[in-house]
Biopython code that builds the backbone (N, CA, C, O; Angstrom):
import numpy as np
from Bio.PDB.StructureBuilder import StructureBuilder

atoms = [
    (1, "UNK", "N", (0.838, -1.177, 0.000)),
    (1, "UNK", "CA", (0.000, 0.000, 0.000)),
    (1, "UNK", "C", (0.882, 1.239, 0.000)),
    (1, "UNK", "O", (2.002, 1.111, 0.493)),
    (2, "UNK", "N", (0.532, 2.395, -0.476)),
    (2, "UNK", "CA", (1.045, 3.449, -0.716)),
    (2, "UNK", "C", (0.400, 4.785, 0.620)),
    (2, "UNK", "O", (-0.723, 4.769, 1.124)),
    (3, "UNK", "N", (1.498, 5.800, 0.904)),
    (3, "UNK", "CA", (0.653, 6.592, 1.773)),
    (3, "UNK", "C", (0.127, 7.508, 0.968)),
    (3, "UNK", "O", (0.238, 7.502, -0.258)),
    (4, "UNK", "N", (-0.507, 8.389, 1.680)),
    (4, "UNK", "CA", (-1.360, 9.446, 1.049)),
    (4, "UNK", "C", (-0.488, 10.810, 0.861)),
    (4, "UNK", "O", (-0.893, 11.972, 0.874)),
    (5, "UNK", "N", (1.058, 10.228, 0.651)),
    (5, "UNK", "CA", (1.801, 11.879, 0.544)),
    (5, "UNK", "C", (1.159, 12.812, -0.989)),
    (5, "UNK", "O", (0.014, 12.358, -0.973)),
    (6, "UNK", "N", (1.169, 13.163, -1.440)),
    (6, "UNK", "CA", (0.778, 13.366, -3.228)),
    (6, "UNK", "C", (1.862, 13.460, -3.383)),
    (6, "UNK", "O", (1.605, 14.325, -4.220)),
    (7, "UNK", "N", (3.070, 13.409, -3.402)),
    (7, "UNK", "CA", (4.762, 13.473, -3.745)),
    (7, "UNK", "C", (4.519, 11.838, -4.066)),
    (7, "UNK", "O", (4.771, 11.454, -5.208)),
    (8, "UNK", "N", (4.201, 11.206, -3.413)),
    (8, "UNK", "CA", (4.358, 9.923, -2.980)),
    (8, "UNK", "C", (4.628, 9.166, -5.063)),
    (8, "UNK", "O", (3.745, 9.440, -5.875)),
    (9, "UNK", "N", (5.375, 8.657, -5.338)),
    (9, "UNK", "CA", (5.342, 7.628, -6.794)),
    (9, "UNK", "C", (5.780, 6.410, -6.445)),
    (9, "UNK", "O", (6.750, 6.212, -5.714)),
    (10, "UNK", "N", (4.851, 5.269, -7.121)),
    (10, "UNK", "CA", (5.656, 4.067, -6.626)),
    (10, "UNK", "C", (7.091, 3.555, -7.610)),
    (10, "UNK", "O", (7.649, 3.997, -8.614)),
    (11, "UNK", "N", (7.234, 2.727, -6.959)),
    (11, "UNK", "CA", (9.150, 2.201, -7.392)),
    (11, "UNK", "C", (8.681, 2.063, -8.785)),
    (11, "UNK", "O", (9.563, 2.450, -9.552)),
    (12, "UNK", "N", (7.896, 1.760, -9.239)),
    (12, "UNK", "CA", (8.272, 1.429, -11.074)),
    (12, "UNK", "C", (7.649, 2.807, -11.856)),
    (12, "UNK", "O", (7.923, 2.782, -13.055)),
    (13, "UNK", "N", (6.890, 3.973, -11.449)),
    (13, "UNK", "CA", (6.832, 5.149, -11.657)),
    (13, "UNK", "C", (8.172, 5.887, -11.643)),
    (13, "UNK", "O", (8.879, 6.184, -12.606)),
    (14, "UNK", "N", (8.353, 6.102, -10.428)),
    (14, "UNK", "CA", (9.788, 6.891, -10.429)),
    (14, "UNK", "C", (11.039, 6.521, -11.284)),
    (14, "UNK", "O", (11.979, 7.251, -11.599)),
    (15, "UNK", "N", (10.762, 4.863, -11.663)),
    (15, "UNK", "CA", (11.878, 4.373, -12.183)),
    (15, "UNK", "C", (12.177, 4.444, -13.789)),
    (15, "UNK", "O", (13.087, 4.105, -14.545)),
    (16, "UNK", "N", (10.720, 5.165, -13.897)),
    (16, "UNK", "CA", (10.682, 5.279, -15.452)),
    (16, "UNK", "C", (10.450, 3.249, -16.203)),
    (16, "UNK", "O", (10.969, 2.840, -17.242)),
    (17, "UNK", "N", (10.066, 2.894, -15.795)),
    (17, "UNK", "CA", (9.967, 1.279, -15.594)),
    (17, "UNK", "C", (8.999, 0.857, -17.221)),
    (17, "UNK", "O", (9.271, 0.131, -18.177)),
    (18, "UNK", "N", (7.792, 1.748, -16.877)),
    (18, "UNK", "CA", (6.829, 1.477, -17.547)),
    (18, "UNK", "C", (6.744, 2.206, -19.343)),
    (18, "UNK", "O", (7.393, 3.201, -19.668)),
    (19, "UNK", "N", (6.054, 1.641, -20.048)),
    (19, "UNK", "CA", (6.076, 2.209, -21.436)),
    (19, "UNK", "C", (4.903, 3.581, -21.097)),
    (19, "UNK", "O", (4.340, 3.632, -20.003)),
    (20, "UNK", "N", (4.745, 4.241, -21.777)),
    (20, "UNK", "CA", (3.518, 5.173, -21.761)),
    (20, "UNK", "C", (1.789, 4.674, -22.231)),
    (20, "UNK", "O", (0.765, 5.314, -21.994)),
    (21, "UNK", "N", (1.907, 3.357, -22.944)),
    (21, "UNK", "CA", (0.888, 2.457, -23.016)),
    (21, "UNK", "C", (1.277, 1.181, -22.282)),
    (21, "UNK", "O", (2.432, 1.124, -21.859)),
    (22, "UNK", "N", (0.486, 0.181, -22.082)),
    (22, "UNK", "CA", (0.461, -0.555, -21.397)),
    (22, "UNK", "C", (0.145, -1.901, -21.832)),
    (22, "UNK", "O", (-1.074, -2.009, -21.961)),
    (23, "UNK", "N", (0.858, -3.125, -22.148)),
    (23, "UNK", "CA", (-0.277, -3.996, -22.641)),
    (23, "UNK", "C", (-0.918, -4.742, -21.430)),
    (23, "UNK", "O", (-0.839, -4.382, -20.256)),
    (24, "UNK", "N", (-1.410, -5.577, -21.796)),
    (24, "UNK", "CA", (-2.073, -6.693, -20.593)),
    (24, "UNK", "C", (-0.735, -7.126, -19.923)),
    (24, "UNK", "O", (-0.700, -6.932, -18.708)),
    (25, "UNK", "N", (-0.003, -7.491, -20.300)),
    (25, "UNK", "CA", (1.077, -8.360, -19.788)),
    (25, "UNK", "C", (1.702, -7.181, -18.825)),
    (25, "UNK", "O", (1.699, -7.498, -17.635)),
    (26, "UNK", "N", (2.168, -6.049, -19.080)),
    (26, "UNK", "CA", (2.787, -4.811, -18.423)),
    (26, "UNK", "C", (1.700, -4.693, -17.434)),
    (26, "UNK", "O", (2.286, -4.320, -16.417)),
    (27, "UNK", "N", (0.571, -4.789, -17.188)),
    (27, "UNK", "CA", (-0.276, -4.283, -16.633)),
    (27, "UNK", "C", (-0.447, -5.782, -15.610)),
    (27, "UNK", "O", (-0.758, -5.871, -14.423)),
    (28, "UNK", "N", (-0.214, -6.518, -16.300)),
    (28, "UNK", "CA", (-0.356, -7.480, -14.984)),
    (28, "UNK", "C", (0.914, -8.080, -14.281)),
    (28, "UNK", "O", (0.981, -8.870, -13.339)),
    (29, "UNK", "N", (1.845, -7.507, -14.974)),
    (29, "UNK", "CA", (3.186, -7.644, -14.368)),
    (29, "UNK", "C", (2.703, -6.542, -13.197)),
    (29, "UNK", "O", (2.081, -7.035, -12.255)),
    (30, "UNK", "N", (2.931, -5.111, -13.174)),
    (30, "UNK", "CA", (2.377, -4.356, -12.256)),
    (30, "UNK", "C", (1.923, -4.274, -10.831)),
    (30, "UNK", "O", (2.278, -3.650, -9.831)),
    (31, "UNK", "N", (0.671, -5.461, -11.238)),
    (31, "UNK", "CA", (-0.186, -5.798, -10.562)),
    (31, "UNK", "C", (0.046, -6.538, -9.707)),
    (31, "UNK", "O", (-0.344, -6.575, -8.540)),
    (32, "UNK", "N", (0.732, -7.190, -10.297)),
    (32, "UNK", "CA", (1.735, -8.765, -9.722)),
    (32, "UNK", "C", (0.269, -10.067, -9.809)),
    (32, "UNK", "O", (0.013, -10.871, -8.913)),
    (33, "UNK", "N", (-0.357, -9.952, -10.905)),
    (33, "UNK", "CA", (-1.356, -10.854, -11.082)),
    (33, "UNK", "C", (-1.273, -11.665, -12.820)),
    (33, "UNK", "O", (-0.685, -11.301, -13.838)),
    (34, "UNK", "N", (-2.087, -12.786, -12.554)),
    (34, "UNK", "CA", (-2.229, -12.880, -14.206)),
    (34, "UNK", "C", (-2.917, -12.302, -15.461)),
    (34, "UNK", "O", (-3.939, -11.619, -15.390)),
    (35, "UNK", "N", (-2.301, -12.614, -16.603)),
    (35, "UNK", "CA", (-3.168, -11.450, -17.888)),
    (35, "UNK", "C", (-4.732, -12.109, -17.044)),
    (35, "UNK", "O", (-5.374, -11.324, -16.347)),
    (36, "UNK", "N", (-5.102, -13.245, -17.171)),
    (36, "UNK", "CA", (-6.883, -13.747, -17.346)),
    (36, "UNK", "C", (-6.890, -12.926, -16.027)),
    (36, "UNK", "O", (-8.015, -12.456, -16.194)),
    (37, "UNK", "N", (-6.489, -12.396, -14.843)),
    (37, "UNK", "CA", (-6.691, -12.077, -13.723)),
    (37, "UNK", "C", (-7.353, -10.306, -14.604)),
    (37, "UNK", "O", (-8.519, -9.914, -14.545)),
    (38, "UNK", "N", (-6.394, -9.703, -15.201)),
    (38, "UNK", "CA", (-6.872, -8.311, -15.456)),
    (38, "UNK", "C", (-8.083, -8.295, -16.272)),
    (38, "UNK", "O", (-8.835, -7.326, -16.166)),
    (39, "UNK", "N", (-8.511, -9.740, -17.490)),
    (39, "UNK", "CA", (-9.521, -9.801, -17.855)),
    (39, "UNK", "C", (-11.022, -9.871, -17.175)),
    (39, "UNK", "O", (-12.159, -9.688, -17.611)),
    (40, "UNK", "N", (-10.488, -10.212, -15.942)),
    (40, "UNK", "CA", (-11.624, -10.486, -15.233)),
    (40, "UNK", "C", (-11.994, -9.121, -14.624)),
    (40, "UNK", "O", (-13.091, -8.588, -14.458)),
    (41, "UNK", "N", (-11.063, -8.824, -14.416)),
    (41, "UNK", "CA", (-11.066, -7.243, -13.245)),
    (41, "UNK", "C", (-11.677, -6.342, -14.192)),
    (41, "UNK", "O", (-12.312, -5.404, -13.709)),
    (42, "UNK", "N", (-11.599, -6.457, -15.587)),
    (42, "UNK", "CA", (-12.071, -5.355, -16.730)),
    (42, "UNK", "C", (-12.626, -5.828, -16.767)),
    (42, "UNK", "O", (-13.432, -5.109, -16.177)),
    (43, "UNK", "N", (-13.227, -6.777, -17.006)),
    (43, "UNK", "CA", (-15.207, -7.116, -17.098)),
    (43, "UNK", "C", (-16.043, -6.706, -15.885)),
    (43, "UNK", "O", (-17.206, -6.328, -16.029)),
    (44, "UNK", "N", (-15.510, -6.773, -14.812)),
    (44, "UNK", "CA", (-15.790, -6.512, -13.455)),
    (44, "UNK", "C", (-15.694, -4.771, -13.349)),
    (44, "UNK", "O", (-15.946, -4.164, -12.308)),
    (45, "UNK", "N", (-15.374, -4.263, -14.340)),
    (45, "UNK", "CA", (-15.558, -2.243, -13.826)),
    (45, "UNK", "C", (-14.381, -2.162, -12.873)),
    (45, "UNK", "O", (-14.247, -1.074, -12.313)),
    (46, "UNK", "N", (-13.468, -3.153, -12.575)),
    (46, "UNK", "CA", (-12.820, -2.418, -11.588)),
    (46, "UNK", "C", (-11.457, -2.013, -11.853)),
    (46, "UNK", "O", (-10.600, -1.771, -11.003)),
    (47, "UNK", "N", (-11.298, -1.947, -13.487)),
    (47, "UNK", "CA", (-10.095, -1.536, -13.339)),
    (47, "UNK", "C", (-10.457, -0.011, -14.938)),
    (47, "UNK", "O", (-11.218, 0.048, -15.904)),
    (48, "UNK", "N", (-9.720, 0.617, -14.524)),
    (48, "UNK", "CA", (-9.731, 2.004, -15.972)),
    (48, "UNK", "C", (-10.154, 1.042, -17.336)),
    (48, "UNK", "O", (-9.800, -0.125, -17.498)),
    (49, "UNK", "N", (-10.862, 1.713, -18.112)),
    (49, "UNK", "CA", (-10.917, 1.412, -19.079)),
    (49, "UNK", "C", (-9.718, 1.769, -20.149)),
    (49, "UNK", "O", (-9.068, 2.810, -20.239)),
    (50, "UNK", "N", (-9.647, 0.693, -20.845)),
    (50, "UNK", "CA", (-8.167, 0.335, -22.235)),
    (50, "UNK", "C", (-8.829, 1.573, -23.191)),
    (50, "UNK", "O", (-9.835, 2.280, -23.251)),
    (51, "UNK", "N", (-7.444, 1.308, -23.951)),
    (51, "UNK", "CA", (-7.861, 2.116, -25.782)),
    (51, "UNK", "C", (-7.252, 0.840, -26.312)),
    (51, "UNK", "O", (-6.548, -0.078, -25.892)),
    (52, "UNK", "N", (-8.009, 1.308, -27.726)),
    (52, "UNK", "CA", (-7.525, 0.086, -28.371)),
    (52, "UNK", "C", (-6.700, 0.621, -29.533)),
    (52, "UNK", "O", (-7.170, 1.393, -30.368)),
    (53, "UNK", "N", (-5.597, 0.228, -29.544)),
    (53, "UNK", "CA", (-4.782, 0.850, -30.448)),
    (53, "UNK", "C", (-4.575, -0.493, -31.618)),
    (53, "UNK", "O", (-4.049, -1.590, -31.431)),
    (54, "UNK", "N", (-5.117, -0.001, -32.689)),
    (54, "UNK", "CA", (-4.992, -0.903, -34.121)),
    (54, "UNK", "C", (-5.507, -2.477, -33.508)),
    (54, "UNK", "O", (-6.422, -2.250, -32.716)),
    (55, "UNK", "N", (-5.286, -3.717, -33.582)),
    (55, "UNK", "CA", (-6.002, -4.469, -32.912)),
    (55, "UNK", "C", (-5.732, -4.694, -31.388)),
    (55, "UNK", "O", (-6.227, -5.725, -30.933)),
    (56, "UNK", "N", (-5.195, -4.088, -30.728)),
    (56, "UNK", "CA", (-4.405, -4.331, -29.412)),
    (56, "UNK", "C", (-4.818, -3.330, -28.404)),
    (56, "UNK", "O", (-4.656, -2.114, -28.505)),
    (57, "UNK", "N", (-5.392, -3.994, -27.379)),
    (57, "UNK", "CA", (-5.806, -3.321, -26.182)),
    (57, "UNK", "C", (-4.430, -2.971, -25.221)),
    (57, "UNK", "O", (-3.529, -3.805, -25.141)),
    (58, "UNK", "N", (-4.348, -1.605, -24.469)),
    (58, "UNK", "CA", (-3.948, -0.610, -24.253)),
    (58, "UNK", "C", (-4.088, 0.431, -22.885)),
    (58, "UNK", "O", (-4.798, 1.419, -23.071)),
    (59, "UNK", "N", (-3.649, 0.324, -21.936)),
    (59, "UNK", "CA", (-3.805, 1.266, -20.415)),
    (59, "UNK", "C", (-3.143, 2.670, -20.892)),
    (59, "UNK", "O", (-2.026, 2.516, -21.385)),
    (60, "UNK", "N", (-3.664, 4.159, -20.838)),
    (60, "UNK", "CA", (-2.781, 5.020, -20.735)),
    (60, "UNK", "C", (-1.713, 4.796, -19.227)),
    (60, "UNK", "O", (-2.106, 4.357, -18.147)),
    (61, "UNK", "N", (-0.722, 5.112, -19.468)),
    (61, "UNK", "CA", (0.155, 4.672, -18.332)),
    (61, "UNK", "C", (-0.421, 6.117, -17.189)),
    (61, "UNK", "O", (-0.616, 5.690, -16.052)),
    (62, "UNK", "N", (-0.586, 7.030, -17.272)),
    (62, "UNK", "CA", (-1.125, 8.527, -16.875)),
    (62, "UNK", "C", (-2.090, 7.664, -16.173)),
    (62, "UNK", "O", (-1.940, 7.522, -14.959)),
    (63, "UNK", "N", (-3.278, 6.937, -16.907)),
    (63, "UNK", "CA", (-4.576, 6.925, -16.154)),
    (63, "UNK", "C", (-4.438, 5.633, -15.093)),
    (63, "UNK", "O", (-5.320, 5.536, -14.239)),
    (64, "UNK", "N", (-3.496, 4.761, -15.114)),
    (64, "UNK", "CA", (-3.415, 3.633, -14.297)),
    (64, "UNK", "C", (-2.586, 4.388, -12.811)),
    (64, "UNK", "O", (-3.135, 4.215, -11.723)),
    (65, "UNK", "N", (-1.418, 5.113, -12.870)),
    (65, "UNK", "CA", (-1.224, 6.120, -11.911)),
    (65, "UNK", "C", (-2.147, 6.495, -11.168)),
    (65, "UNK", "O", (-2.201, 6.301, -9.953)),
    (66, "UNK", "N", (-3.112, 7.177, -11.976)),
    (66, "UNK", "CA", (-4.111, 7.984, -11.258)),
    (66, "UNK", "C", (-4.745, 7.138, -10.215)),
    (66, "UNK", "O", (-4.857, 7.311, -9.002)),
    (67, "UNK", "N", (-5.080, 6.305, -10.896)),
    (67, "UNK", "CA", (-5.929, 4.655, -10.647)),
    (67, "UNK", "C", (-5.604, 4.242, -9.569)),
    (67, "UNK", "O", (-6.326, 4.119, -8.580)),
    (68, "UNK", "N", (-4.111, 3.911, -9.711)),
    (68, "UNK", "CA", (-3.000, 3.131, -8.278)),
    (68, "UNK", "C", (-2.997, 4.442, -7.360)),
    (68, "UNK", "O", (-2.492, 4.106, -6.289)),
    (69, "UNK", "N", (-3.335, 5.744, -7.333)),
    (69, "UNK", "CA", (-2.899, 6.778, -6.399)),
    (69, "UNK", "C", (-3.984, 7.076, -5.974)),
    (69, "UNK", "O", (-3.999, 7.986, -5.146)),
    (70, "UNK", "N", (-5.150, 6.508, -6.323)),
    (70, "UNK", "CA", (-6.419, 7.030, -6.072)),
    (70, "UNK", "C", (-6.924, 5.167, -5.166)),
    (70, "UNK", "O", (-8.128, 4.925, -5.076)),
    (71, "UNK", "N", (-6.215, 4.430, -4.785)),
    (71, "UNK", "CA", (-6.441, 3.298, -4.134)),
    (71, "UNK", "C", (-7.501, 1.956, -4.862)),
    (71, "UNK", "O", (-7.918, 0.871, -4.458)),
    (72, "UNK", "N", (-7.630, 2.801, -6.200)),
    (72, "UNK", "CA", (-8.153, 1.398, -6.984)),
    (72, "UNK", "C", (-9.141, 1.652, -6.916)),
    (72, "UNK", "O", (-9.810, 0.660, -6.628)),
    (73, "UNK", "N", (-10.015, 2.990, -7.086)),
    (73, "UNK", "CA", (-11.367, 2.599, -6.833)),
    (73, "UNK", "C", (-12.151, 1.841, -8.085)),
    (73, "UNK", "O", (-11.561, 1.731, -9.160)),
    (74, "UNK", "N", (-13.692, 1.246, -7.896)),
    (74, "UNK", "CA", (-14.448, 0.820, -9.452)),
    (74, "UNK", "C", (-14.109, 1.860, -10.244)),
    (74, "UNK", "O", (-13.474, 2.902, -10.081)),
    (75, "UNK", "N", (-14.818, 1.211, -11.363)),
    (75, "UNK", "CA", (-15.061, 2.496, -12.348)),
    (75, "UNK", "C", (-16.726, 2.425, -12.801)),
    (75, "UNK", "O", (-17.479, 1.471, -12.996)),
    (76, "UNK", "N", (-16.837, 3.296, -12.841)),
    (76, "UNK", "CA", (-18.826, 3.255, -13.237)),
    (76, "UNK", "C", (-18.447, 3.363, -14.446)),
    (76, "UNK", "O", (-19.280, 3.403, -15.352)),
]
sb = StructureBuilder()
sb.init_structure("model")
sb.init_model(0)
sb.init_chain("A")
sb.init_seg("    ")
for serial, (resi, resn, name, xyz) in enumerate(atoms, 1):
    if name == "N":
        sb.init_residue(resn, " ", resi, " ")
    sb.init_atom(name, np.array(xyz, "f"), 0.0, 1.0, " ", f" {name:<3s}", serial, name[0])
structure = sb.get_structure()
């Protein structure tokens, strides 16, 4: 868990770690879960909605931040 500093970035933010899109695999590396694990969580509303770039689904890296700094809430 992260505190509530707003300075606060986690280790693979600060580290420059991540691409600026995201695929499933980056995103569930992240997570520390499996790809079918994030499929489920995106059918479930609870994770940001993807873009789909040409046939390939896609996290802005910006909006998953927000996401992880904001404690994961659903998404309506």
């Amino acid at each position: 868990m992260h505190t509530h500093d707003p300075d606060y970035r986690p280790r693979f933010v600060r580290q420059g770690e991540l691409p600026s899109l995201l695929s499933v695999k980056d995103f569930a590396k992240l997570m520390q879960v499996s790809t079918r694990t994030i499929w489920r969580l995106l059918s479930s509303r609870k994770l940001p909605q993807p873009i789909r770039v040409g046939g390939s689904v896609r996290w802005r890296r910006d909006d998953v931040e927000a996401w992880l700094l904001a404690d994961c809430p659903e998404q309506s």
